[in-house]
Phi, psi and omega in degrees: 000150201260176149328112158352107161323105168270121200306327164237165166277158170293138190284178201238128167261158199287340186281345186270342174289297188327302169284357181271311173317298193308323181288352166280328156315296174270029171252340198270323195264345183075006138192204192278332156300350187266336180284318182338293176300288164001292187259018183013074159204186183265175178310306153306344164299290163338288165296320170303328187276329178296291150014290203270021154283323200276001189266329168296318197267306159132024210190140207284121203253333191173136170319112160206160192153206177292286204306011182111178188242124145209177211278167173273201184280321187284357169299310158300306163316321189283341199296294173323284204299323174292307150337302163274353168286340170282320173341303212265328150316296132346267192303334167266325137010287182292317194306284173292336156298324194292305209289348189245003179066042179225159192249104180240171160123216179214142197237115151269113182243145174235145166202149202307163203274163196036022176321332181313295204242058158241176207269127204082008166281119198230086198245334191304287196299346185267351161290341179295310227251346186275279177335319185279352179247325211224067176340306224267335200307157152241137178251121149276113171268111178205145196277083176259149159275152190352286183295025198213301157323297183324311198299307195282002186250345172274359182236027157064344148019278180254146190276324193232138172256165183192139206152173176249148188208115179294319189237148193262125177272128186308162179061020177216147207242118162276125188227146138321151150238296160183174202258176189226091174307149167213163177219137158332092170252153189229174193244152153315135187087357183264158205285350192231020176293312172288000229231114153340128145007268132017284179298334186285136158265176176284343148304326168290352184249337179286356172283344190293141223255083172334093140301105150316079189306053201298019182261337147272149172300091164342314225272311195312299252234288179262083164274353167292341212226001190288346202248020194262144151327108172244130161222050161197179183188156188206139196279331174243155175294317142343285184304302223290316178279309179324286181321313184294309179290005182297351196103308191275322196235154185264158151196176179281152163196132142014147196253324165284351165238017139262007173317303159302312144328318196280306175297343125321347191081349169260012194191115164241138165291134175274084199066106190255354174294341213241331177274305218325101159237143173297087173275152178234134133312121172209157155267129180227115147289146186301147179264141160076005173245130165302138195255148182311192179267312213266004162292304199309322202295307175318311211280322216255347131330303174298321149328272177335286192287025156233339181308119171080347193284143172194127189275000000 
């Protein structure tokens, strides 16, 4: 039998944010066993506290069992609404810290994988320079790919994106920063390693075996190169430099952070007159959501330490 109808809705109590976090958790992780590790209890803790949400709220919040966990329709509404309530939450948080003249709360950033270390990245410098207005802040830091970034900044997940992004997604606000060239490489041992600029025809790279950028169309994004034989595919740029350096395979990577590899001797752009594509860097935000004090503080550091920057 489902949970007791409620006649009105209920004031919120400090036990009820609690149990609304926990139903954002196991709706964000896609149940309850997946939530475990997150909210480090157990499963059955889990399910009781969702039990006594929907007993609170008066309404069946989600589906669980052999066929899986996914939310009802009204389930999906509470979801939305817990989202601008964290929102908003936040935001009064930042506010009244802001009145006392401190930058408190919390700044979630996601941004694409090995920013460290290419040349011209300045993520190092804008933690620094953040950190230094904003003692107090606690920053989650975390490592995606594009499209996972995108997601996660439409689901308010994260505040700030940060990333190369091909095709711009409705409900995300895009700003340049700067750009980031990538070129077409092969590994030592691969068949085209050896063979000169010059020498190559366009029939010889098109025989070539693609690492797949899967978070993008290749066919789109790259179209000299969109119609090559992929058996392989990588989520990250990491994975993308692995595949490559196997040898077996050609793929895009960034021109500075294959650098190294190239000054080792183990990794050449294959005619960079002829691959070489221009990528932008952007910051990407929720459209139509106003950014907290301590995102704007971030964002707008990172604007500086980027401004006029182009490798």
């Amino acid at each position: 039998m489902g949970p007791q109808r409620a006649t009105t809705p209920p004031r919120l109590h400090k036990a009820d944010l609690h149990l609304l976090s926990v139903f954002m958790t196991v709706t964000e992780c896609g149940g309850f066993a997946a939530a475990q590790v997150a909210l480090n209890v157990s499963q059955s803790t889990i399910s009781r506290q969702i039990a006594d949400l929907e007993g609170r709220l008066g309404m069946r919040l989600c589906q669980r069992g052999r066929s899986g966990f996914r939310l009802t329709d009204k389930g999906r509404i509470v979801y939305e609404a817990c989202q601008h309530l964290s929102t908003a939450l936040e935001g009064f948080r930042t506010s009244v810290g802001a009145l006392r003249g401190e930058l408190v709360g919390e700044l979630s950033i996601a941004a694409i994988d090995n920013w460290a270390t290419e040349r011209g990245y300045p993520m190092a410098d804008v933690l620094r320079a953040f950190r230094a207005k904003a003692r107090q802040v606690h920053i989650d830091f975390h490592t995606l790919a594009p499209d996972e970034i995108e997601r996660a900044v439409l689901e308010n997940r994260v505040n700030l994106g940060i990333g190369v992004f091909h095709q711009h997604r409705p409900g995300l606000s895009y700003e340049a920063l700067f750009d980031d060239p990538v070129e077409l490489y092969c590994g030592h041992g691969h068949p085209l390693f050896d063979r000169t600029p010059h020498g190559l025809e366009r029939k010889d790279v098109l025989e070539a075996d693609l690492a797949h950028r899967a978070y993008l169309s290749e066919r789109q994004v790259a179209p000299l190169t969109g119609n090559l034989k992929s058996t392989a595919a990588a989520r990250q740029i990491e994975g993308v430099a692995f595949l490559v350096l196997s040898g077996w395979h050609v793929g895009y990577l960034p021109v500075s952070y294959a650098e190294r590899w190239v000054e080792s001797g183990r990794m050449r752009s294959i005619a960079p007159a002829t691959y070489r594509l221009n990528t932008k860097f952007e910051l990407v935000t929720r459209r139509g959501v106003a950014l907290t004090l301590v995102s704007e503080t971030f964002a707008d550091i990172l604007r500086e330490a980027t401004r006029g920057a182009r490798l």
